[in-house]
PDB file with one MODEL, atoms N, CA, C and O in Angstrom:
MODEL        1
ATOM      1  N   UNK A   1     117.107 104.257 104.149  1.00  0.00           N
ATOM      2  CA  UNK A   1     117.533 105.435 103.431  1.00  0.00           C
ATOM      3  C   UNK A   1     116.994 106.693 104.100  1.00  0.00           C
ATOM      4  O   UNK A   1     117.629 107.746 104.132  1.00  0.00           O
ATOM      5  N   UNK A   2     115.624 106.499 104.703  1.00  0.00           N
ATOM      6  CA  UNK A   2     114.830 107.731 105.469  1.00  0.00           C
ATOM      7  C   UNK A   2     116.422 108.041 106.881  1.00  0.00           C
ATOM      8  O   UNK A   2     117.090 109.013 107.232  1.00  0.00           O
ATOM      9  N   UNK A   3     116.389 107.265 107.072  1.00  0.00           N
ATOM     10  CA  UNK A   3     116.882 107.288 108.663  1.00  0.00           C
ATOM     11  C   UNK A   3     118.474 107.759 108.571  1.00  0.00           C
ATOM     12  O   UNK A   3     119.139 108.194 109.511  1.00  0.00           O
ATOM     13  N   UNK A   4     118.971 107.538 107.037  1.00  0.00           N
ATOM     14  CA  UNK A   4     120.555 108.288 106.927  1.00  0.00           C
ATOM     15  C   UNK A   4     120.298 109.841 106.303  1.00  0.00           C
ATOM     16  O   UNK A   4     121.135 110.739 106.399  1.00  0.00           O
ATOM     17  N   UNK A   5     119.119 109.970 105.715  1.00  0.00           N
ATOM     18  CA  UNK A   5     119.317 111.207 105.357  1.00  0.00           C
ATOM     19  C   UNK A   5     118.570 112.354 106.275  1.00  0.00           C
ATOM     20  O   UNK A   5     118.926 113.518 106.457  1.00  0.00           O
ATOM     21  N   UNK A   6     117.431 111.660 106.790  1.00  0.00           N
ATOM     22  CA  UNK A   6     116.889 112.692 107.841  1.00  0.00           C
ATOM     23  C   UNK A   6     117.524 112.524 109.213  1.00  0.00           C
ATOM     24  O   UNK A   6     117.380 113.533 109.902  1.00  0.00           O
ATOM     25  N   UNK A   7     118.112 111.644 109.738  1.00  0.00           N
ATOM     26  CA  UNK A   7     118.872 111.378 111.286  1.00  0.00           C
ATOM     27  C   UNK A   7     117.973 111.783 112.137  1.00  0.00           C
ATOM     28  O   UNK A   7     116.847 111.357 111.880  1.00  0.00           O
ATOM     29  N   UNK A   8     118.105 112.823 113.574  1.00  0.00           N
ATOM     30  CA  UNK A   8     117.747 113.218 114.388  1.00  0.00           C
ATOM     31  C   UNK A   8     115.925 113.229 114.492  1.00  0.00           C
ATOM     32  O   UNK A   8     114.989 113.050 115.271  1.00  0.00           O
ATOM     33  N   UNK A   9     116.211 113.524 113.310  1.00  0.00           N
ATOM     34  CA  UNK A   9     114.162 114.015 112.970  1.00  0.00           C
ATOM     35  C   UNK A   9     113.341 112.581 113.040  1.00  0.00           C
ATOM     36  O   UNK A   9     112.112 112.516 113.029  1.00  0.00           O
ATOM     37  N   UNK A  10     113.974 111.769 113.092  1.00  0.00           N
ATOM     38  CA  UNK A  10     113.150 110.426 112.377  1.00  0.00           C
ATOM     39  C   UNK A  10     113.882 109.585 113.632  1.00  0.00           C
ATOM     40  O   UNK A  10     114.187 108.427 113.343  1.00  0.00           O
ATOM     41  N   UNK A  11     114.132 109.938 114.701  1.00  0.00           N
ATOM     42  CA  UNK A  11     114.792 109.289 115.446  1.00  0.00           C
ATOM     43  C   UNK A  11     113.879 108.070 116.432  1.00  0.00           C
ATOM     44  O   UNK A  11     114.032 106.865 116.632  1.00  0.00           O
ATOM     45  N   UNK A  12     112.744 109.244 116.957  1.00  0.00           N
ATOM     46  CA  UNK A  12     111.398 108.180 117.409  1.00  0.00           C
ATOM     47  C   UNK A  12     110.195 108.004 116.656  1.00  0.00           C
ATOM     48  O   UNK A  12     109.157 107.907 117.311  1.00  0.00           O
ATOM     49  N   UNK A  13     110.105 107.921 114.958  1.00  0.00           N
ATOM     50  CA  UNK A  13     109.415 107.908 114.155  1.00  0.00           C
ATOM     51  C   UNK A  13     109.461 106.073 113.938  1.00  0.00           C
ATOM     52  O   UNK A  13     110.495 105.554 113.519  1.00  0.00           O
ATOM     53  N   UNK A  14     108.283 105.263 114.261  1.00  0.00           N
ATOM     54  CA  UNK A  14     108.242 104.438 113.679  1.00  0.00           C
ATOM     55  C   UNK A  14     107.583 104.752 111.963  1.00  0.00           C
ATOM     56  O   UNK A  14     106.991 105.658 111.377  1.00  0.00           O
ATOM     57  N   UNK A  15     108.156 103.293 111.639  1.00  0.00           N
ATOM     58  CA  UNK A  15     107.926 103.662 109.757  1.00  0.00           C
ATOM     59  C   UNK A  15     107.560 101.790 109.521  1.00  0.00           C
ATOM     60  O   UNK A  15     108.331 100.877 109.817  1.00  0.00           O
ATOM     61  N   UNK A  16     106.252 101.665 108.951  1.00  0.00           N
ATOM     62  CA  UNK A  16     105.809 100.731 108.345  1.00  0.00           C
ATOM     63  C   UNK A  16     106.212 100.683 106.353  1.00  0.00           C
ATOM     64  O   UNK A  16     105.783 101.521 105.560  1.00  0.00           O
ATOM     65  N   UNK A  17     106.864  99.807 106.083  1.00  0.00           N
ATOM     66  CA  UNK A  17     106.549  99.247 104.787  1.00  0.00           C
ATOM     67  C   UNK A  17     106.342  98.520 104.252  1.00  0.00           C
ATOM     68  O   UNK A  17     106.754  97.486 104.779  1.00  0.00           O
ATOM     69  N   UNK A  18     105.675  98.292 102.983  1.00  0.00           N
ATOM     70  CA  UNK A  18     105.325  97.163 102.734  1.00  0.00           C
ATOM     71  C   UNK A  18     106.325  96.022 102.400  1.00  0.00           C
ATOM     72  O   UNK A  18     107.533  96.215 102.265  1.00  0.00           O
ATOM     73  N   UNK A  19     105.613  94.620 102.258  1.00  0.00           N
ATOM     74  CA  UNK A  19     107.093  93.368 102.337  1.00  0.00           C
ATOM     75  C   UNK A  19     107.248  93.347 100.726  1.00  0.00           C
ATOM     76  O   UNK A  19     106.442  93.522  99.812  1.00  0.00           O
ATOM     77  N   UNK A  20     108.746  93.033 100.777  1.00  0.00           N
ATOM     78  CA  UNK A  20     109.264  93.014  99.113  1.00  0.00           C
ATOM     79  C   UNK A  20     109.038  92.316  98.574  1.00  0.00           C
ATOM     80  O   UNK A  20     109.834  92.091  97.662  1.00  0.00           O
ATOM     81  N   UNK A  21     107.656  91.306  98.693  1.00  0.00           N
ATOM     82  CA  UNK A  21     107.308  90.678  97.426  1.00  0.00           C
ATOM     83  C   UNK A  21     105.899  91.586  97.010  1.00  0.00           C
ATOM     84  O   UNK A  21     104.966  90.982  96.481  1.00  0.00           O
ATOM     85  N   UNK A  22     105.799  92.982  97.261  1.00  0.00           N
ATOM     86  CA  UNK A  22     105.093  94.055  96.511  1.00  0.00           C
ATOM     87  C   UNK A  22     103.797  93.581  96.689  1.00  0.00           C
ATOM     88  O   UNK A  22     103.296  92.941  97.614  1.00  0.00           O
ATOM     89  N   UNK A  23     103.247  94.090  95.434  1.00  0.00           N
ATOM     90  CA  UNK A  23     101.208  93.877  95.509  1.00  0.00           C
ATOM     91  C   UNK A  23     100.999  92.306  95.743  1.00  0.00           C
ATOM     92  O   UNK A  23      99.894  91.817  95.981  1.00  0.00           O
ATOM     93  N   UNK A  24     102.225  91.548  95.646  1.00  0.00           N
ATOM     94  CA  UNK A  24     101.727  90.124  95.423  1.00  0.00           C
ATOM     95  C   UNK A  24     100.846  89.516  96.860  1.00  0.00           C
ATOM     96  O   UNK A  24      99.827  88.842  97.007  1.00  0.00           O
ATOM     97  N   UNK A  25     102.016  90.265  97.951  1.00  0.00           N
ATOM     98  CA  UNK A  25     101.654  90.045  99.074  1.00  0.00           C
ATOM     99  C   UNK A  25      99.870  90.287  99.306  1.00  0.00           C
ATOM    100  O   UNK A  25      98.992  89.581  99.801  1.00  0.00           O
ATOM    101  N   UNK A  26      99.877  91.328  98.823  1.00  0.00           N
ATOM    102  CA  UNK A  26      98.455  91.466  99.156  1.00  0.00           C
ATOM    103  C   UNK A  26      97.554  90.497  98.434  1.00  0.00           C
ATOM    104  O   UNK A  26      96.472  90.373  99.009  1.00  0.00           O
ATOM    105  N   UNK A  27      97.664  89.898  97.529  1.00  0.00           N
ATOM    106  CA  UNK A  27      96.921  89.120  96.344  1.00  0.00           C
ATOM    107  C   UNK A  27      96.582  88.153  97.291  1.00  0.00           C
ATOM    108  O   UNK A  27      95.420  87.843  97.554  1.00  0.00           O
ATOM    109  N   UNK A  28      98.138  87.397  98.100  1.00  0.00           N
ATOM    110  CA  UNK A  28      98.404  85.772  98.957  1.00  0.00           C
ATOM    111  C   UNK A  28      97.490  86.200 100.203  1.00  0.00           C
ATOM    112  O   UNK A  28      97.611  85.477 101.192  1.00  0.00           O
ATOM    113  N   UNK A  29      96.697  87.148 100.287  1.00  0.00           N
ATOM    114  CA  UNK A  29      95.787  87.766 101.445  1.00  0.00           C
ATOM    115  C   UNK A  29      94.659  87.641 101.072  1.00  0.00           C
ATOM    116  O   UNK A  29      93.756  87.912 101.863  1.00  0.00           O
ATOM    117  N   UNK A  30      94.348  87.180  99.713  1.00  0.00           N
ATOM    118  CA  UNK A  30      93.345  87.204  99.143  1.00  0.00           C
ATOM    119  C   UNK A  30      92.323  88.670  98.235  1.00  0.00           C
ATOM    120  O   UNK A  30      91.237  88.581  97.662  1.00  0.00           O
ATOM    121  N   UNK A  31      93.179  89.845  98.423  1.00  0.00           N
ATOM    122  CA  UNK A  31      92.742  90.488  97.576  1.00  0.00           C
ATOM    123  C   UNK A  31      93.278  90.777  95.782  1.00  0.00           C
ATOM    124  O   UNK A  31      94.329  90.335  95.315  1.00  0.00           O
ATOM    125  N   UNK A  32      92.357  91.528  95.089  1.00  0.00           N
ATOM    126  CA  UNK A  32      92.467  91.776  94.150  1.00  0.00           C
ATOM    127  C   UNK A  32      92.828  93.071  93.973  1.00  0.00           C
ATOM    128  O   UNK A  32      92.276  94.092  94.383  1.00  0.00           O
ATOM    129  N   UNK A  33      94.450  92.834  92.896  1.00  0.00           N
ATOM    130  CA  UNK A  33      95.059  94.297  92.937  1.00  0.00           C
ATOM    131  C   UNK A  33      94.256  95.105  91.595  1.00  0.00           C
ATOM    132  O   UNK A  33      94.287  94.434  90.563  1.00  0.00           O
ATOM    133  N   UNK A  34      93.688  96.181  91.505  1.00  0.00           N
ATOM    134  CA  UNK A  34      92.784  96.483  90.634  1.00  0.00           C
ATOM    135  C   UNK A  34      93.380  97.467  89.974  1.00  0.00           C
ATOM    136  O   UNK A  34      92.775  97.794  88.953  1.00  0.00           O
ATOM    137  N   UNK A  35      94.820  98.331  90.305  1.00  0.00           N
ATOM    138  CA  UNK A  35      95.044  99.357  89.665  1.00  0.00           C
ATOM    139  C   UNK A  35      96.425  99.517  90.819  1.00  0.00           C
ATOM    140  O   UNK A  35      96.286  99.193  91.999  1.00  0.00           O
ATOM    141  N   UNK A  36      97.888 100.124  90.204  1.00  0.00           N
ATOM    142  CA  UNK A  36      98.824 100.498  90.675  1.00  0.00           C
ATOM    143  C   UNK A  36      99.290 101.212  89.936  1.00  0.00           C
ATOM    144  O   UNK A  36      99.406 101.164  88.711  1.00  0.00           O
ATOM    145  N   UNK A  37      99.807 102.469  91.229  1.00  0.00           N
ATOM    146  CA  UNK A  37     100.274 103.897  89.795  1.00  0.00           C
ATOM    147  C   UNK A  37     101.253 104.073  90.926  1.00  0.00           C
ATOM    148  O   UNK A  37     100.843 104.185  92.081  1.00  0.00           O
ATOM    149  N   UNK A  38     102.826 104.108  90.560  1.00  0.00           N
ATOM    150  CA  UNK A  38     103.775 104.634  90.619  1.00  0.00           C
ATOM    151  C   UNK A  38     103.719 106.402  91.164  1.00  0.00           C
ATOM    152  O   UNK A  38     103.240 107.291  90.460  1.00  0.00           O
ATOM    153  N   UNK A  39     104.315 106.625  92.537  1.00  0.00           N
ATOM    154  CA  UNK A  39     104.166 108.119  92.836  1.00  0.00           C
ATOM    155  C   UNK A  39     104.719 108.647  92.340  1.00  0.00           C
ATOM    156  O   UNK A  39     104.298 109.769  92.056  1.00  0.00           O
ATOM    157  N   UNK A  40     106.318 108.162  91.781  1.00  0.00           N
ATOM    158  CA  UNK A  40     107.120 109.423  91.049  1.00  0.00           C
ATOM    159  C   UNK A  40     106.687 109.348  89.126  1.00  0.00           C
ATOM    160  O   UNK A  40     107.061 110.101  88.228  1.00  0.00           O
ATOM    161  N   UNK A  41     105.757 108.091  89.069  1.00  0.00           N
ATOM    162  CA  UNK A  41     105.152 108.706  87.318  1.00  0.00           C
ATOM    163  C   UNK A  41     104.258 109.550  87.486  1.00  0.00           C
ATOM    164  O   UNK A  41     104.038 110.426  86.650  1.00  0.00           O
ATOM    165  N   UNK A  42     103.591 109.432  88.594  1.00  0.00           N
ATOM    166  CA  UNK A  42     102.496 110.677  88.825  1.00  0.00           C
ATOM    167  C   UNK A  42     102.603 111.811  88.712  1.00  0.00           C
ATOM    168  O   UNK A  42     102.060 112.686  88.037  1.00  0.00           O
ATOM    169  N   UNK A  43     103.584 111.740  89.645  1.00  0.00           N
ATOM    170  CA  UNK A  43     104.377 113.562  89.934  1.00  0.00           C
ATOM    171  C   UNK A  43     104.791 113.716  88.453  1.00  0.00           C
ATOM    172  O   UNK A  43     104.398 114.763  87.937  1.00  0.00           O
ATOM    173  N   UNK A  44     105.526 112.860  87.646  1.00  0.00           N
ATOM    174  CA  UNK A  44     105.787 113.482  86.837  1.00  0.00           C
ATOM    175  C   UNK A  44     104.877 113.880  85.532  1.00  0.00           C
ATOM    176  O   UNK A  44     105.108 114.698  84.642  1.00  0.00           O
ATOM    177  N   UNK A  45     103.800 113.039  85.733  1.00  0.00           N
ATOM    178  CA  UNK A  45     102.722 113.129  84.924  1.00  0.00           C
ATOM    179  C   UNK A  45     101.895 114.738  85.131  1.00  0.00           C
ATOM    180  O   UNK A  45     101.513 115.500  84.243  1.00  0.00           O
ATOM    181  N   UNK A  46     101.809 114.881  86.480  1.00  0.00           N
ATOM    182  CA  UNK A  46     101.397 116.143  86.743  1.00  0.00           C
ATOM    183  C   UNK A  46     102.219 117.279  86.822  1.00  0.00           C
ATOM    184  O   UNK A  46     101.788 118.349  87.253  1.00  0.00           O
ATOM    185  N   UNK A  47     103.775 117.067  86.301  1.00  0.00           N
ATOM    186  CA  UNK A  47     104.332 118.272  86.029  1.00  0.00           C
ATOM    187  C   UNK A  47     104.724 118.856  87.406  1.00  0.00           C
ATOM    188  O   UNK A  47     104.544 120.054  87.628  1.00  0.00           O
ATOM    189  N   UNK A  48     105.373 117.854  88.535  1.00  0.00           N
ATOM    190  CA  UNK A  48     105.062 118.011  89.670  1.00  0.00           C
ATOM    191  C   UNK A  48     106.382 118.078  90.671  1.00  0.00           C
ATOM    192  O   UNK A  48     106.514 118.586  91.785  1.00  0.00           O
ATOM    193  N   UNK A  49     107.550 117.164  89.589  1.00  0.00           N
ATOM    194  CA  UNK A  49     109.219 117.018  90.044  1.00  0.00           C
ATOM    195  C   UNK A  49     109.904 117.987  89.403  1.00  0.00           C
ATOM    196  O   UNK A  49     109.437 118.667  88.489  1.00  0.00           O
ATOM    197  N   UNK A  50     111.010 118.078  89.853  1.00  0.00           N
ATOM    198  CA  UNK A  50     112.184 119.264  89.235  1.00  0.00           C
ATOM    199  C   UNK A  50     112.513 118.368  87.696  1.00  0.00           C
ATOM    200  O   UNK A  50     112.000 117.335  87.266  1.00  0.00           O
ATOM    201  N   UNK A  51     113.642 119.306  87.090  1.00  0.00           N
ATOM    202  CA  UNK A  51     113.894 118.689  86.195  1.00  0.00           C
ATOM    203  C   UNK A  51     114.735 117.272  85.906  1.00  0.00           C
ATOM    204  O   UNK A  51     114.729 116.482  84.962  1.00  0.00           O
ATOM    205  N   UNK A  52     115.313 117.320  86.917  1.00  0.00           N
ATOM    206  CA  UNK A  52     116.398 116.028  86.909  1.00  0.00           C
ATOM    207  C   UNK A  52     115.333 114.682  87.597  1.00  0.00           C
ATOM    208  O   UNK A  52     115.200 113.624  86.983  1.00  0.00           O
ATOM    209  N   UNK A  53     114.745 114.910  88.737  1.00  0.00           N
ATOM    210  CA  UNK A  53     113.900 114.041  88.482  1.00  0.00           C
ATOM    211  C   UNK A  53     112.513 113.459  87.281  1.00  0.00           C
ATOM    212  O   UNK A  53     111.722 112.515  87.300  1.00  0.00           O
ATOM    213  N   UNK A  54     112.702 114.261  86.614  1.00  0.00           N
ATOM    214  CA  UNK A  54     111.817 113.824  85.397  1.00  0.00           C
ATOM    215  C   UNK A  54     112.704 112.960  84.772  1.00  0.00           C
ATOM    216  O   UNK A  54     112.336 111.786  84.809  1.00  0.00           O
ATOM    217  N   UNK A  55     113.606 113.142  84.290  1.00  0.00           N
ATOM    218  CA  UNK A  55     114.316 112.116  84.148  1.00  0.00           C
ATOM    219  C   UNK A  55     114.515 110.700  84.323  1.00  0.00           C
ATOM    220  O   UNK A  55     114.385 109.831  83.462  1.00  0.00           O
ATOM    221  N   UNK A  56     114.945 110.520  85.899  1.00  0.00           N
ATOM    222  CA  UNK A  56     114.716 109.250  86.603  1.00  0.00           C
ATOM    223  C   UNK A  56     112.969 108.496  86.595  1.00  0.00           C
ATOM    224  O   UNK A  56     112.712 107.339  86.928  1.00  0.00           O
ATOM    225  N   UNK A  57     111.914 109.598  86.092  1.00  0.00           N
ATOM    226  CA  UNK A  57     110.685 109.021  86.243  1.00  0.00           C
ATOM    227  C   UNK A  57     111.082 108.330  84.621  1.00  0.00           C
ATOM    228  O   UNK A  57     111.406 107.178  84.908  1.00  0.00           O
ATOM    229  N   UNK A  58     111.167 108.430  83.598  1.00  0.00           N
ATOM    230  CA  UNK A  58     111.615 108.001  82.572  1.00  0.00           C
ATOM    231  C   UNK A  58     112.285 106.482  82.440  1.00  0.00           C
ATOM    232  O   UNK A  58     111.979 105.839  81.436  1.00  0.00           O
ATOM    233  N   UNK A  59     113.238 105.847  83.468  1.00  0.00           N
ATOM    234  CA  UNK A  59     113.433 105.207  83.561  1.00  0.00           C
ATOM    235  C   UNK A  59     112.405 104.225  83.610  1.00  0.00           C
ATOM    236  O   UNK A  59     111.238 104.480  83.906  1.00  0.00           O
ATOM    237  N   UNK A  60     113.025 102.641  83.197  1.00  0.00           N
ATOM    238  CA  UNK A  60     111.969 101.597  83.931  1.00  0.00           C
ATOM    239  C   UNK A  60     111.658 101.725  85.067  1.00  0.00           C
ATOM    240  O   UNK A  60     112.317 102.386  85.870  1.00  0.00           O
ATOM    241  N   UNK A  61     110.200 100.886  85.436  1.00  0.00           N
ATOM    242  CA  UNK A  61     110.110 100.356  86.918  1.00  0.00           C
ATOM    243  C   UNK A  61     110.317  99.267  87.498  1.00  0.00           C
ATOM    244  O   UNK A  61     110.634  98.483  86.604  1.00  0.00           O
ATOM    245  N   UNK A  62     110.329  98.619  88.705  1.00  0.00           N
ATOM    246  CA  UNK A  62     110.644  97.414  88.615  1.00  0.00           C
ATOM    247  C   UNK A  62     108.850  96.546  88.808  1.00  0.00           C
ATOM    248  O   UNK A  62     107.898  97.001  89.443  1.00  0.00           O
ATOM    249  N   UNK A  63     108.881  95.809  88.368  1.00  0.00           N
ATOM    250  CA  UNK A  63     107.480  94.868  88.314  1.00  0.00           C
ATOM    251  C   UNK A  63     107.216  94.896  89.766  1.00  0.00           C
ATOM    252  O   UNK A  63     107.889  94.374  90.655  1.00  0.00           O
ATOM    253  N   UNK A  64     105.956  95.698  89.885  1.00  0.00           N
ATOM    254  CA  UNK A  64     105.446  95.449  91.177  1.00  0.00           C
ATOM    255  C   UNK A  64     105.203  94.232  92.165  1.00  0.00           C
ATOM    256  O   UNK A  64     105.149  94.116  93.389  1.00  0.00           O
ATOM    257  N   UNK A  65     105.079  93.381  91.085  1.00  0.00           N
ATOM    258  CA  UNK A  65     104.690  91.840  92.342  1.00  0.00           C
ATOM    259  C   UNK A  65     106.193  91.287  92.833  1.00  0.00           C
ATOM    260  O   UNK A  65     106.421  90.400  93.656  1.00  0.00           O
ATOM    261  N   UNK A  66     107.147  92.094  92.068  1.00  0.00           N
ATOM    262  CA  UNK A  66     108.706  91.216  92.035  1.00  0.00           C
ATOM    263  C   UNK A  66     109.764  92.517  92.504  1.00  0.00           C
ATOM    264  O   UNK A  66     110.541  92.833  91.603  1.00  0.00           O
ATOM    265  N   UNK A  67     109.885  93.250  93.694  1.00  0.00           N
ATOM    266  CA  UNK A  67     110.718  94.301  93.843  1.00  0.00           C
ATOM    267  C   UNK A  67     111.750  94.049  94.484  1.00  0.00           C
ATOM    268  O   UNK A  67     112.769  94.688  94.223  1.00  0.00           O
ATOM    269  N   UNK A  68     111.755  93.181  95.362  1.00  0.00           N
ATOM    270  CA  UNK A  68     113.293  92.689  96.220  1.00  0.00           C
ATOM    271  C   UNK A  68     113.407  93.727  97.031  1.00  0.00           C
ATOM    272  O   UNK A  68     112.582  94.314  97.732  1.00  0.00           O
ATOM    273  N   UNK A  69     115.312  93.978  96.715  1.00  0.00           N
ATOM    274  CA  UNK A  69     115.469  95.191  97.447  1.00  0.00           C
ATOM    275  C   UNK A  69     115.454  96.556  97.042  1.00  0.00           C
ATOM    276  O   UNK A  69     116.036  97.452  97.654  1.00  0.00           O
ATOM    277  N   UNK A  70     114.603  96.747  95.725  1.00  0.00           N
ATOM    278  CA  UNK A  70     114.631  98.077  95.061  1.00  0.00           C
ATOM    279  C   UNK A  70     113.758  99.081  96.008  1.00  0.00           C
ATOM    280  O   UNK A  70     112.724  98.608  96.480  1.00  0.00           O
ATOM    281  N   UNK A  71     114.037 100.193  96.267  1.00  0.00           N
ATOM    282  CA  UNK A  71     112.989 101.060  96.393  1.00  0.00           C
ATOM    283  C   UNK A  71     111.875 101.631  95.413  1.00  0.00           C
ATOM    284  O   UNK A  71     112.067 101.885  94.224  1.00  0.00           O
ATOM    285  N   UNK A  72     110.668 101.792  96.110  1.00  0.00           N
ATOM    286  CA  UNK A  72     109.945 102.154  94.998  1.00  0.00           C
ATOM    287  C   UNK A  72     108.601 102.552  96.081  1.00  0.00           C
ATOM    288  O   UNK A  72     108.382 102.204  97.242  1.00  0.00           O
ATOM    289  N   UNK A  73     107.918 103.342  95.231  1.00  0.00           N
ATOM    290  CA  UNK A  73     106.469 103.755  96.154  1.00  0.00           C
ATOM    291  C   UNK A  73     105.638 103.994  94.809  1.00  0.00           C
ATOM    292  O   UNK A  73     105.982 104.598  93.792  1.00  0.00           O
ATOM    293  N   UNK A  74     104.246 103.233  95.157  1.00  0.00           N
ATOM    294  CA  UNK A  74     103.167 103.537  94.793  1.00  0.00           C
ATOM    295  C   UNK A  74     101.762 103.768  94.847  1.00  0.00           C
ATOM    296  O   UNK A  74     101.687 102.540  94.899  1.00  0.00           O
ATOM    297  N   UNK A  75     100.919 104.035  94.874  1.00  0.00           N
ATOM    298  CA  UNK A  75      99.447 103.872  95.476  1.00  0.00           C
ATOM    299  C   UNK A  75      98.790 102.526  94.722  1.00  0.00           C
ATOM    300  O   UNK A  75      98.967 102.203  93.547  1.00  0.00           O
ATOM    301  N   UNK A  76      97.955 101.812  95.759  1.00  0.00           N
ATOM    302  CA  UNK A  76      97.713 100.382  95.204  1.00  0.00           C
ATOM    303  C   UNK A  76      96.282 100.456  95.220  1.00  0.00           C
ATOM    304  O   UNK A  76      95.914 101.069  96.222  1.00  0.00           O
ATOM    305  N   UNK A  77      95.430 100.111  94.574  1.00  0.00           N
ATOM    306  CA  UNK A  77      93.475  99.866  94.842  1.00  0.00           C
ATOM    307  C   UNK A  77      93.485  98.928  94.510  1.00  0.00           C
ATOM    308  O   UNK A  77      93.743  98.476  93.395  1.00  0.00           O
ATOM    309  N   UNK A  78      92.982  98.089  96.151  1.00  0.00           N
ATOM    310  CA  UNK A  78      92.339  96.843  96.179  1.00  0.00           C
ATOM    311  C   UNK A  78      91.524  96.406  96.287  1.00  0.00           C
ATOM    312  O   UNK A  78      91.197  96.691  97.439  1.00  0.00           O
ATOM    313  N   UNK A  79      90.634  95.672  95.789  1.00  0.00           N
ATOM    314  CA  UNK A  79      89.530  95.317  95.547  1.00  0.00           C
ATOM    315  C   UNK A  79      89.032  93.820  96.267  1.00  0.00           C
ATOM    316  O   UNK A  79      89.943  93.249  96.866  1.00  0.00           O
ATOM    317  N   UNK A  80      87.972  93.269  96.273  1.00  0.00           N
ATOM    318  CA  UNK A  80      87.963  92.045  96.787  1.00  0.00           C
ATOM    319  C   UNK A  80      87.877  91.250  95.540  1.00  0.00           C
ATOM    320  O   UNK A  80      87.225  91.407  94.508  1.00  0.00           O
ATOM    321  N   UNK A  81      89.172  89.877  96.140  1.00  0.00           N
ATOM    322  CA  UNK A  81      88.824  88.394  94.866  1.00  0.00           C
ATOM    323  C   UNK A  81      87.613  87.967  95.042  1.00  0.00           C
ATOM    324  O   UNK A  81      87.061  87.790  96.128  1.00  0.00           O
ATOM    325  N   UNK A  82      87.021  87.731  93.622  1.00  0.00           N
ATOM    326  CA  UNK A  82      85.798  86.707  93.588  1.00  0.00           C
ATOM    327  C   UNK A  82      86.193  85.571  93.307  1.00  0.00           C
ATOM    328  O   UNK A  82      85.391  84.640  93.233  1.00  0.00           O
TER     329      UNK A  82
ENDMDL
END
């Protein structure tokens, strides 16, 4: 989606993301997911998106350990399993 809407700009930009089985991946690595917050509830928590995206923050999310092919971004704190 980056690469159709920005084109030219993003042309020699490599881009890492994470794999679509979400925080789980990290769990099967052996860590502990300790806290996940959604960037666009944030923004909207802080009064931070336009109005129409407040909106879409309103919507569900999709379950972090289970995202497929949805887009979605969040900040993750991981911790170590005991």
């Amino acid at each position: 989606m980056l690469r159709k809407g920005m084109g030219a700009h993003l042309a020699n930009a490599q881009m890492k993301f994470a794999p679509r089985k979400g925080v789980a991946y990290f769990e099967e690595l052996g860590w502990e997911v300790a806290e996940v917050h959604s960037c666009l509830r944030a923004a909207a928590r802080f009064r931070r998106l336009p109005a129409i995206m407040r909106l879409f923050a309103m919507l569900p999310e999709p379950h972090p350990r289970k995202l497929g092919k949805r887009p979605w971004s969040a900040v993750v704190l991981l911790g170590r399993s005991t």
